[in-house]
PDB file as gemmi writes it, atoms N, CA and C in Angstrom:
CRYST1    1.000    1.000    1.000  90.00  90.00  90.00 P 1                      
ATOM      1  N   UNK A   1      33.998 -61.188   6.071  1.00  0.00           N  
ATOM      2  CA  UNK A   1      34.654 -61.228   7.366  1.00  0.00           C  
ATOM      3  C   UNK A   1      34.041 -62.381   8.168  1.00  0.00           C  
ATOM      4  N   UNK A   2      34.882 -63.149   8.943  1.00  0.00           N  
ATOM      5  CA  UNK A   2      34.060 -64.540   9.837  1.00  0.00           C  
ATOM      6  C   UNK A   2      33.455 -64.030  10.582  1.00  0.00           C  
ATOM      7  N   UNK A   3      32.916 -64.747  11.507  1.00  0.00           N  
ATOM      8  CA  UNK A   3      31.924 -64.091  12.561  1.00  0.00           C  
ATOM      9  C   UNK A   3      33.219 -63.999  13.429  1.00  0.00           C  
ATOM     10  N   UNK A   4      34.075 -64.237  14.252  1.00  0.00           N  
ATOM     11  CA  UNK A   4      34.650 -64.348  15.215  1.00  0.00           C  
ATOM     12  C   UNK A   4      35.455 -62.800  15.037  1.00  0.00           C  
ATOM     13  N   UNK A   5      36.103 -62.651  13.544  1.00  0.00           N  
ATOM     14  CA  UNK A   5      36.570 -60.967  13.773  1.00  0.00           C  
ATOM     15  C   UNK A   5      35.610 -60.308  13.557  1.00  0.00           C  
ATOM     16  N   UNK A   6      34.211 -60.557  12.991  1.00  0.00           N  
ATOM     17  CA  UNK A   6      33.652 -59.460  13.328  1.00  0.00           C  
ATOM     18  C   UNK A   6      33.093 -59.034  15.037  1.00  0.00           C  
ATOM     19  N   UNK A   7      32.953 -59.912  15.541  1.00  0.00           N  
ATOM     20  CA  UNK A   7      32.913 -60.138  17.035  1.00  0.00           C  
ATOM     21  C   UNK A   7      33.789 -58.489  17.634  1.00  0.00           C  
ATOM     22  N   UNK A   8      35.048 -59.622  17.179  1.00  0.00           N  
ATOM     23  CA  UNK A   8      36.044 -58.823  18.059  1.00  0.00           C  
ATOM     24  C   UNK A   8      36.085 -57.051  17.568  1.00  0.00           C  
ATOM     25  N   UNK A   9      35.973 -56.992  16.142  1.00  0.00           N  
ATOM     26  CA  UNK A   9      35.563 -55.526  15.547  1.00  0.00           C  
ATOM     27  C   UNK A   9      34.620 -54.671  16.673  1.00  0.00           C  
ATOM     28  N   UNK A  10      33.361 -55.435  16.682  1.00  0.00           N  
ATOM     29  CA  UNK A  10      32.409 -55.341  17.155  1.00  0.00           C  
ATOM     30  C   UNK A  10      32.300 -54.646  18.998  1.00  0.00           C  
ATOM     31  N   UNK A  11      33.421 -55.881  19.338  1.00  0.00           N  
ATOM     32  CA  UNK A  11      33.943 -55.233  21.056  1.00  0.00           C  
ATOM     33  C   UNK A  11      34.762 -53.990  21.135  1.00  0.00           C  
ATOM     34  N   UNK A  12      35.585 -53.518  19.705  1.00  0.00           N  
ATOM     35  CA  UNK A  12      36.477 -52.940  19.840  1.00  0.00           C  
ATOM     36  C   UNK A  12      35.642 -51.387  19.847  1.00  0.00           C  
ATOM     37  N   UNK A  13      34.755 -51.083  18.598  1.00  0.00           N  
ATOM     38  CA  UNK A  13      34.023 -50.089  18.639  1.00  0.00           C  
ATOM     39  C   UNK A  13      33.105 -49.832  19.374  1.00  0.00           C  
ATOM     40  N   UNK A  14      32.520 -50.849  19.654  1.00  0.00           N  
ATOM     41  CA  UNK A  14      31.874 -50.500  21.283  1.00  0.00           C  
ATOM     42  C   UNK A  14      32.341 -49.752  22.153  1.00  0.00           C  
ATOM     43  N   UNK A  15      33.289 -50.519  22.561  1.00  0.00           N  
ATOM     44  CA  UNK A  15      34.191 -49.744  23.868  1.00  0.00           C  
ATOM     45  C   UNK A  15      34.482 -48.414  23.453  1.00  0.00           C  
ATOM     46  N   UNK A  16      35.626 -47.759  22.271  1.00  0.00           N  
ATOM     47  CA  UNK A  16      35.219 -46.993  21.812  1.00  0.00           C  
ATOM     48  C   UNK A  16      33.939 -46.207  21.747  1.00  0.00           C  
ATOM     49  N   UNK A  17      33.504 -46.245  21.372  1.00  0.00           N  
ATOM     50  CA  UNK A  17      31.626 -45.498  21.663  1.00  0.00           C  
ATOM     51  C   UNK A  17      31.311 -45.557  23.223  1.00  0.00           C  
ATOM     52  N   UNK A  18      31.217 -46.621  23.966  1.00  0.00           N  
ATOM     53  CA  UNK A  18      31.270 -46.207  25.399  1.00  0.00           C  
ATOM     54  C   UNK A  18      32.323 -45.218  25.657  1.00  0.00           C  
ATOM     55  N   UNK A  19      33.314 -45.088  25.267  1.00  0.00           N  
ATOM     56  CA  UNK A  19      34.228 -44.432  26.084  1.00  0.00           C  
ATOM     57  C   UNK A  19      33.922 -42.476  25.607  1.00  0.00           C  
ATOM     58  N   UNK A  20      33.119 -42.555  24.746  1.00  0.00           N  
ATOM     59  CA  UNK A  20      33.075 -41.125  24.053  1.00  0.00           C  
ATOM     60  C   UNK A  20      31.859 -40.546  24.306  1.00  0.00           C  
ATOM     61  N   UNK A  21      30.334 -41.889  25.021  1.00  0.00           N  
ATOM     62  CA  UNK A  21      29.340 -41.559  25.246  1.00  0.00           C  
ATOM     63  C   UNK A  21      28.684 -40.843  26.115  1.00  0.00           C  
ATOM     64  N   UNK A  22      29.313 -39.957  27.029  1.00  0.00           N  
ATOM     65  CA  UNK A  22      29.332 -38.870  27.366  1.00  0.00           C  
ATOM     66  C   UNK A  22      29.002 -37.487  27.185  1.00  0.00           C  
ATOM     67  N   UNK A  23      28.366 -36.732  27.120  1.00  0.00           N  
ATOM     68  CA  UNK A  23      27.959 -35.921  25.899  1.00  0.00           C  
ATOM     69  C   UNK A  23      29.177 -34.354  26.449  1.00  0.00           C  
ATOM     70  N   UNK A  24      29.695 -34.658  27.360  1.00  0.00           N  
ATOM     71  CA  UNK A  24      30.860 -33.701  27.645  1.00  0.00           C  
ATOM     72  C   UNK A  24      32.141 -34.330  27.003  1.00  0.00           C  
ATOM     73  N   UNK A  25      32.023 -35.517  27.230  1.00  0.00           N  
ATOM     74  CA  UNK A  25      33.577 -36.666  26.636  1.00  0.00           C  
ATOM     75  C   UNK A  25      33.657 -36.310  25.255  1.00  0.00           C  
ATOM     76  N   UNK A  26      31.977 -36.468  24.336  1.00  0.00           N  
ATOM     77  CA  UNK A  26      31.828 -35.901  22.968  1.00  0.00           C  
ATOM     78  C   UNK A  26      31.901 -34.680  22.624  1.00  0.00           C  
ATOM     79  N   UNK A  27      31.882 -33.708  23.348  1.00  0.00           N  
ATOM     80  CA  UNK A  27      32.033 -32.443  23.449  1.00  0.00           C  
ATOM     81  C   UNK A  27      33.758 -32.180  23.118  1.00  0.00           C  
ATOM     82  N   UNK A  28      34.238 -32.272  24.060  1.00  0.00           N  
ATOM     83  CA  UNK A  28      36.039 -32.496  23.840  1.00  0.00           C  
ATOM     84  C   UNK A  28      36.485 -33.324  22.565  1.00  0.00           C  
ATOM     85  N   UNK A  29      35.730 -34.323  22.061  1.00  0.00           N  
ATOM     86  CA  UNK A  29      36.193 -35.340  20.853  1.00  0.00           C  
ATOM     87  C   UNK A  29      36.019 -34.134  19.968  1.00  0.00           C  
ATOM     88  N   UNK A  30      34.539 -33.397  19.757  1.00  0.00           N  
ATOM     89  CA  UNK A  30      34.523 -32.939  18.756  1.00  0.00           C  
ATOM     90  C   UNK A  30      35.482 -31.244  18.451  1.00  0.00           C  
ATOM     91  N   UNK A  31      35.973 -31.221  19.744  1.00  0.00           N  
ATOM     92  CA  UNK A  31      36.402 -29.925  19.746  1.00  0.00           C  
ATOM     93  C   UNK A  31      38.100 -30.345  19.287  1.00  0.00           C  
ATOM     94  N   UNK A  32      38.846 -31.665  19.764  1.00  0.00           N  
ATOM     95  CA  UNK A  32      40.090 -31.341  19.062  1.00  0.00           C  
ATOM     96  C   UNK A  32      39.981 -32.176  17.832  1.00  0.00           C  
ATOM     97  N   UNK A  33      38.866 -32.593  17.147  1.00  0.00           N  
ATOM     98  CA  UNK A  33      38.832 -33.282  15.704  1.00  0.00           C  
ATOM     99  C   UNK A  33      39.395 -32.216  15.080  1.00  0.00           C  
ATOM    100  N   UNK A  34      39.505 -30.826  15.301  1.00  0.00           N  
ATOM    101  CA  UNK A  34      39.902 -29.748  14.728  1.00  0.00           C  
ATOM    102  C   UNK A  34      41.466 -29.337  14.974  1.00  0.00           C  
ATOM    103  N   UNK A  35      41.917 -30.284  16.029  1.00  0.00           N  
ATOM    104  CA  UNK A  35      42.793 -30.328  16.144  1.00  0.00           C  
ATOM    105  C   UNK A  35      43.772 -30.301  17.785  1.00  0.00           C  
ATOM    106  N   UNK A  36      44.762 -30.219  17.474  1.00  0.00           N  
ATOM    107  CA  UNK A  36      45.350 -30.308  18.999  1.00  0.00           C  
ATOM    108  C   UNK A  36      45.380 -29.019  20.072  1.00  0.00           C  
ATOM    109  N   UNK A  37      44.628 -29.420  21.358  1.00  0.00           N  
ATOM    110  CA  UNK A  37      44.642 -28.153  21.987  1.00  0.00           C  
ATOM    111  C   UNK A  37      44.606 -28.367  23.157  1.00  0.00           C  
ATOM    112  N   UNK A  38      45.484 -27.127  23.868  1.00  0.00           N  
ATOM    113  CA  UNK A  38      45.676 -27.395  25.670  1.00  0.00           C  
ATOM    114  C   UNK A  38      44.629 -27.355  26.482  1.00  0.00           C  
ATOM    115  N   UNK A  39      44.988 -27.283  27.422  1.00  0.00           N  
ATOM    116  CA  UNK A  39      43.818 -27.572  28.932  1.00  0.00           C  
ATOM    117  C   UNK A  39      43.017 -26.184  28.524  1.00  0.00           C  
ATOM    118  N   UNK A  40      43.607 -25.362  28.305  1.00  0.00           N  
ATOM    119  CA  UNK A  40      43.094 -23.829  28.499  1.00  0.00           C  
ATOM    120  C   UNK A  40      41.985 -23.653  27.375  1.00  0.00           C  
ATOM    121  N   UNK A  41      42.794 -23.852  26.527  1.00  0.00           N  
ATOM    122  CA  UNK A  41      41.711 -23.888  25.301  1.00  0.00           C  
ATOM    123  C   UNK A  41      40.821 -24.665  25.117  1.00  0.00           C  
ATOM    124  N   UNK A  42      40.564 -25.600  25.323  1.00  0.00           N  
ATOM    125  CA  UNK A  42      39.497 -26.781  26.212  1.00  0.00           C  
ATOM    126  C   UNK A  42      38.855 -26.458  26.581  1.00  0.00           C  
ATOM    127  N   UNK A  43      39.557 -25.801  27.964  1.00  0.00           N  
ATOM    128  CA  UNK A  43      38.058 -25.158  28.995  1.00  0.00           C  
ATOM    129  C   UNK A  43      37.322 -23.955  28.106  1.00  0.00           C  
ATOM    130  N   UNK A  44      37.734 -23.212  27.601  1.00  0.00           N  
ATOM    131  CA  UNK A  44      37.257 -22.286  27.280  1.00  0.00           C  
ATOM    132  C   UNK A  44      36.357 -22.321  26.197  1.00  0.00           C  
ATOM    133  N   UNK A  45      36.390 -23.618  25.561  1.00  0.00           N  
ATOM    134  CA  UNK A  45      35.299 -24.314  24.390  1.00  0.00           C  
ATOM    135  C   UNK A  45      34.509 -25.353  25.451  1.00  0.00           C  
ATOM    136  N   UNK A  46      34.272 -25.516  26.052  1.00  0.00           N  
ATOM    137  CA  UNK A  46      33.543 -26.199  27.125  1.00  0.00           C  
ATOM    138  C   UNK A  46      33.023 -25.996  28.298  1.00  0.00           C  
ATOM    139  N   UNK A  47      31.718 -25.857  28.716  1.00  0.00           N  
ATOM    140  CA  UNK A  47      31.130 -25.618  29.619  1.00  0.00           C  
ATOM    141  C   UNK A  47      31.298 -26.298  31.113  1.00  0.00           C  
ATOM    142  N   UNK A  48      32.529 -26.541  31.352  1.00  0.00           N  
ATOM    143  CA  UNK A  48      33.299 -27.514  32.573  1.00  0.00           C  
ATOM    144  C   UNK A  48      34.050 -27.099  33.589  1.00  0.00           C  
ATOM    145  N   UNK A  49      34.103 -27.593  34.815  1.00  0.00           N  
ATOM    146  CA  UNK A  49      34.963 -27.081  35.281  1.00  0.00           C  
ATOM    147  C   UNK A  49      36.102 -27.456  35.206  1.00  0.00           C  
ATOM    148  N   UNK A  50      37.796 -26.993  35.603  1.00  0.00           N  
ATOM    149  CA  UNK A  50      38.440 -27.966  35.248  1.00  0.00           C  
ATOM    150  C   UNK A  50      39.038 -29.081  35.800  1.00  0.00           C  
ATOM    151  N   UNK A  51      38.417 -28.963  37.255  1.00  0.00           N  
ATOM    152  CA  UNK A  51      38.256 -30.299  37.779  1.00  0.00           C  
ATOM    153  C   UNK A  51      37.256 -31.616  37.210  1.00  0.00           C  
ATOM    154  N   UNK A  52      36.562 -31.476  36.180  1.00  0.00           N  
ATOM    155  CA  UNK A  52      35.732 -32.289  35.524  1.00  0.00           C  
ATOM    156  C   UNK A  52      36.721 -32.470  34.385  1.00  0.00           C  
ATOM    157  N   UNK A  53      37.260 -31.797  33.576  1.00  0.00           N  
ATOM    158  CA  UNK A  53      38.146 -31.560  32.291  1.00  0.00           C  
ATOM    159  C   UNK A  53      39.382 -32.590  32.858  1.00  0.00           C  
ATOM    160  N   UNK A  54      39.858 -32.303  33.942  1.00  0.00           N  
ATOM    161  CA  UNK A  54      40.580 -33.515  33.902  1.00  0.00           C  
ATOM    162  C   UNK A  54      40.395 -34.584  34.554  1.00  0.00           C  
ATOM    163  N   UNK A  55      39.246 -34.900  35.011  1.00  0.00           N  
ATOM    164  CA  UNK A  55      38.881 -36.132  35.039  1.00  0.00           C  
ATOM    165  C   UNK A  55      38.510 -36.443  33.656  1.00  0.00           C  
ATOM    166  N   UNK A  56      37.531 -35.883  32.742  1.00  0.00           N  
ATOM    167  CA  UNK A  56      37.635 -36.272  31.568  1.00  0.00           C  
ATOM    168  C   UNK A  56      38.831 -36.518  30.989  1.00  0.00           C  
ATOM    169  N   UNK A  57      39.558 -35.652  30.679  1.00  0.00           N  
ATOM    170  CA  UNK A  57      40.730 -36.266  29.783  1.00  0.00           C  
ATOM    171  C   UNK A  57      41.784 -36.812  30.438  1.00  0.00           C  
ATOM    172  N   UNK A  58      42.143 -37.473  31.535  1.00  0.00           N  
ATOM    173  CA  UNK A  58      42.460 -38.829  32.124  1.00  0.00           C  
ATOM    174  C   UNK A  58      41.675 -39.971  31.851  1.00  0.00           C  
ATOM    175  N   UNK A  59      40.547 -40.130  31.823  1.00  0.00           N  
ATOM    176  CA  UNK A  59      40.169 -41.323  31.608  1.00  0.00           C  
ATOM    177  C   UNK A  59      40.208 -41.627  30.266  1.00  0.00           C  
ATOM    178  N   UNK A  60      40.240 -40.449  29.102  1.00  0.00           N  
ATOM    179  CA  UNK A  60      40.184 -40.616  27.827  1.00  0.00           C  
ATOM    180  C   UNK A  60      41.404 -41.154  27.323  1.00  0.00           C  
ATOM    181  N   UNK A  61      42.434 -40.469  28.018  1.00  0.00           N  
ATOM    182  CA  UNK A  61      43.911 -40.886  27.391  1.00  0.00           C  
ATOM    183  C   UNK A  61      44.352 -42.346  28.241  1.00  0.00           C  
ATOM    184  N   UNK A  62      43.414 -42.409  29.419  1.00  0.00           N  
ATOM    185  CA  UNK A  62      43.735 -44.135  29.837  1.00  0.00           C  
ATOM    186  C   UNK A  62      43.122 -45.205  28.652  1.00  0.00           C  
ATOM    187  N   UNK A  63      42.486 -44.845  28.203  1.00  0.00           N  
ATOM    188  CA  UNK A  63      41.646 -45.329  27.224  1.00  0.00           C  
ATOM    189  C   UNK A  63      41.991 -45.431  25.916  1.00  0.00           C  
ATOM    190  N   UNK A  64      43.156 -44.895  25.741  1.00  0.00           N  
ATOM    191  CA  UNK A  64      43.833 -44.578  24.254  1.00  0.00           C  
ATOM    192  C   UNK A  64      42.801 -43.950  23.648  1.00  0.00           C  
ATOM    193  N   UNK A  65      41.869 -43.074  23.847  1.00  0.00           N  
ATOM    194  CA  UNK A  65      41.447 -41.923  22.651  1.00  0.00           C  
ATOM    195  C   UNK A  65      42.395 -40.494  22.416  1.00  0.00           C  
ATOM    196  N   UNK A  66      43.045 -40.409  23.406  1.00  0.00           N  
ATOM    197  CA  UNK A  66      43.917 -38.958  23.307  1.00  0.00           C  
ATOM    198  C   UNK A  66      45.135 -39.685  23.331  1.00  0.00           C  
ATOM    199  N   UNK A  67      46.146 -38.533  23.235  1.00  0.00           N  
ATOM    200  CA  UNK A  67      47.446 -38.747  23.515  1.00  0.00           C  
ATOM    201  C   UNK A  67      48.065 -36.925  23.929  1.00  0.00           C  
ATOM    202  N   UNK A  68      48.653 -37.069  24.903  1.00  0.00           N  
ATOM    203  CA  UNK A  68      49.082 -35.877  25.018  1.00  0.00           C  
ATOM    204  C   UNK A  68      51.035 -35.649  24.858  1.00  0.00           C  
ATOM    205  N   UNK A  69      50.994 -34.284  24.477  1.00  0.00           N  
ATOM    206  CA  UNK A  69      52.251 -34.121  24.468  1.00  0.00           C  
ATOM    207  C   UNK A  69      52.533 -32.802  25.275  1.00  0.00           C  
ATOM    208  N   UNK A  70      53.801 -32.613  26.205  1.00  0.00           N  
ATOM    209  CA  UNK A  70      53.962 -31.823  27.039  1.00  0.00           C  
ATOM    210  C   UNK A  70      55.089 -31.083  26.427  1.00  0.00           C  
ATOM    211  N   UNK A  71      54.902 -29.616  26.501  1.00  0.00           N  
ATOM    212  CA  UNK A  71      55.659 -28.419  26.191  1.00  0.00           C  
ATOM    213  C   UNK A  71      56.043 -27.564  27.213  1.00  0.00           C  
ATOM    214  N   UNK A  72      56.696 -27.574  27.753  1.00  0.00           N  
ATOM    215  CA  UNK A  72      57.122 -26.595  28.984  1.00  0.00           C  
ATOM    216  C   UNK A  72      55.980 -26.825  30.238  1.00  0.00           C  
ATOM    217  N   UNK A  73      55.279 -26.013  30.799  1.00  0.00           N  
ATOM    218  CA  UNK A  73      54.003 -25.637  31.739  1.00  0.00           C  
ATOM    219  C   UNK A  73      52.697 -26.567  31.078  1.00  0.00           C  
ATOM    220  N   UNK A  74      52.892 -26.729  29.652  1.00  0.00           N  
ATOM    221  CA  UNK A  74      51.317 -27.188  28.862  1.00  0.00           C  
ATOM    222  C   UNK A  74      51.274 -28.573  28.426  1.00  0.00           C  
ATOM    223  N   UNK A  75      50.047 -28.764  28.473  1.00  0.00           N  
ATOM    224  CA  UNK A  75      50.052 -30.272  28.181  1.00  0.00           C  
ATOM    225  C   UNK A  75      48.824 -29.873  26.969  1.00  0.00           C  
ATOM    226  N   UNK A  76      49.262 -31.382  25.732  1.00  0.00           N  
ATOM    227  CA  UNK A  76      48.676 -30.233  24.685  1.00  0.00           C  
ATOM    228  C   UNK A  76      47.810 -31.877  24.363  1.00  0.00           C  
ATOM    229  N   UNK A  77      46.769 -31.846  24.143  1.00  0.00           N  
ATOM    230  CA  UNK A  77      45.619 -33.294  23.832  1.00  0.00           C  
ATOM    231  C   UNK A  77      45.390 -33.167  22.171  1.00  0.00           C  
ATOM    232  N   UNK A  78      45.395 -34.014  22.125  1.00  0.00           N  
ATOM    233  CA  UNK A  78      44.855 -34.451  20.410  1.00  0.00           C  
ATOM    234  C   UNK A  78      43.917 -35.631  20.213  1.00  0.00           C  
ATOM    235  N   UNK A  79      43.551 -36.083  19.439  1.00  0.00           N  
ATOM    236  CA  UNK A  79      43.341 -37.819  19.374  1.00  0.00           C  
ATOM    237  C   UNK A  79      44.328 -38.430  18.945  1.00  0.00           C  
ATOM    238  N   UNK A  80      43.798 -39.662  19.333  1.00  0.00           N  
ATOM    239  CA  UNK A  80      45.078 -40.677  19.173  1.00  0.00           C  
ATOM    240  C   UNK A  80      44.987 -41.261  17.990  1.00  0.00           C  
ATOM    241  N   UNK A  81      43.849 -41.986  17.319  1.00  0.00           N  
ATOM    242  CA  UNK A  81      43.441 -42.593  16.581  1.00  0.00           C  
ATOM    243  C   UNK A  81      42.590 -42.105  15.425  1.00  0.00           C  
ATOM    244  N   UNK A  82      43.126 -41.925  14.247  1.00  0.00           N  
ATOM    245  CA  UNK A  82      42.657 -41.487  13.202  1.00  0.00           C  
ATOM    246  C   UNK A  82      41.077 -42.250  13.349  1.00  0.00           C  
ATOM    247  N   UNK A  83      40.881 -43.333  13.353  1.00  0.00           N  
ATOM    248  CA  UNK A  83      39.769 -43.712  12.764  1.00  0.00           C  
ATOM    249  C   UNK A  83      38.605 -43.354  13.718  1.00  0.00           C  
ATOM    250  N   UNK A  84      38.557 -42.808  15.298  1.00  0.00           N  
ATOM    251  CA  UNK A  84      38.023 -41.981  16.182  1.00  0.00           C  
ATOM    252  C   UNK A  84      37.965 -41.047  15.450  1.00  0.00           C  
ATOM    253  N   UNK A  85      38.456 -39.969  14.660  1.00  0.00           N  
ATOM    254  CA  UNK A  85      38.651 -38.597  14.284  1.00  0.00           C  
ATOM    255  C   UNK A  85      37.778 -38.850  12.998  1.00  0.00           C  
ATOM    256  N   UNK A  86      38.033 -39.695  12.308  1.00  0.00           N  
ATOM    257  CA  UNK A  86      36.636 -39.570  11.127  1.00  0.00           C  
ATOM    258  C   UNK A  86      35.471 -39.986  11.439  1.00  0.00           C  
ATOM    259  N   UNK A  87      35.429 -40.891  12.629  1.00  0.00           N  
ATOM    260  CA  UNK A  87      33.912 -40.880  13.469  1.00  0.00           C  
ATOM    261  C   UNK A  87      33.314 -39.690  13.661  1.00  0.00           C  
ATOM    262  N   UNK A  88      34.094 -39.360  14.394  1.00  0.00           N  
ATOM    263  CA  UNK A  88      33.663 -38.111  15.265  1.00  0.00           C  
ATOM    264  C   UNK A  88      33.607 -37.079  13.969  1.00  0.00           C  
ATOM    265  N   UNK A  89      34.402 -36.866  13.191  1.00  0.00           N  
ATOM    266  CA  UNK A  89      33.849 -35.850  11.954  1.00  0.00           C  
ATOM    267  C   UNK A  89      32.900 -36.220  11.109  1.00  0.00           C  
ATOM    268  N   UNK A  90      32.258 -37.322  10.884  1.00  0.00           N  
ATOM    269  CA  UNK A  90      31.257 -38.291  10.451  1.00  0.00           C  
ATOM    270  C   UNK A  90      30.203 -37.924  11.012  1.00  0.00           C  
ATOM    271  N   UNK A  91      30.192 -37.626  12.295  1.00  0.00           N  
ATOM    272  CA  UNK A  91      28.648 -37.345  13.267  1.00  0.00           C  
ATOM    273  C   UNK A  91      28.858 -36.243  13.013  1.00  0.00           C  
ATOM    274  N   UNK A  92      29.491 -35.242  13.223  1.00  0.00           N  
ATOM    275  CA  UNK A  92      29.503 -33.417  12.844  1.00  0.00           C  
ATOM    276  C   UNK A  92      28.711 -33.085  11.865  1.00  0.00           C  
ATOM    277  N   UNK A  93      29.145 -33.968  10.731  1.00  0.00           N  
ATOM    278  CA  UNK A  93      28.108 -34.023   9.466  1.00  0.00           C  
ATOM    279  C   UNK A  93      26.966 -34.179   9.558  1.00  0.00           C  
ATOM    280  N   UNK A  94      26.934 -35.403  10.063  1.00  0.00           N  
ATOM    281  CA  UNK A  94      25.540 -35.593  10.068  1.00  0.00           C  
ATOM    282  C   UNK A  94      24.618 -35.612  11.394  1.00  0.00           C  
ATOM    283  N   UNK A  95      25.023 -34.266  12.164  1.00  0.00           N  
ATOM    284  CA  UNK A  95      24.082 -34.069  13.417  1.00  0.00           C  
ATOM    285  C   UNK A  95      24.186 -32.665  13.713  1.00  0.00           C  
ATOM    286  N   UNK A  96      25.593 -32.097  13.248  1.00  0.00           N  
ATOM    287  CA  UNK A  96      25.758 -30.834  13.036  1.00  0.00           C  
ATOM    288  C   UNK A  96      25.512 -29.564  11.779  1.00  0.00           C  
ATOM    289  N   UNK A  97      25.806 -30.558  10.812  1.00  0.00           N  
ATOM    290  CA  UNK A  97      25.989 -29.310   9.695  1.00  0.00           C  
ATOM    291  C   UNK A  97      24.213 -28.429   9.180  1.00  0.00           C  
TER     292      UNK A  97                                                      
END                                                                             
């Protein structure tokens, strides 16, 4: 790889990693790596209020790590980006198991 894309690689996962370095932001990453889940179920795997919960997951989905999809009353979060989701299941392994 040249130096110049690895550069840009380099800015891209950064930001990424800033944007998750949070240890509540990582908290939520690691809770829908399992999959897609609403506000409710969120809070209730997280020690937050949910005035913090959605400041967190606004800035996450400004950020392109989430994407949400809306069902009637619910708004339902996932990740956006596969290659976030094997990060984040990558550290589970090896900080969790």
């Amino acid at each position: 790889m040249n130096p110049e894309k690895m550069q840009g690689k380099c800015d891209e996962v950064s930001s990424m990693m800033k944007a998750i370095a949070h240890p509540q932001r990582l908290m939520i990453m690691c809770h829908l790596s399992a999959g897609e889940k609403n506000v409710g179920e969120i809070l209730e795997l997280c020690d937050i209020s949910q005035s913090q919960l959605s400041q967190f997951l606004n800035r996450m989905q400004r950020e392109k790590l989430l994407k949400v999809r809306k069902e009637g009353h619910f708004s339902f979060y996932s990740i956006a980006d596969q290659r976030i989701n094997k990060l984040i299941q990558s550290m589970q392994k090896i900080f969790c198991d």
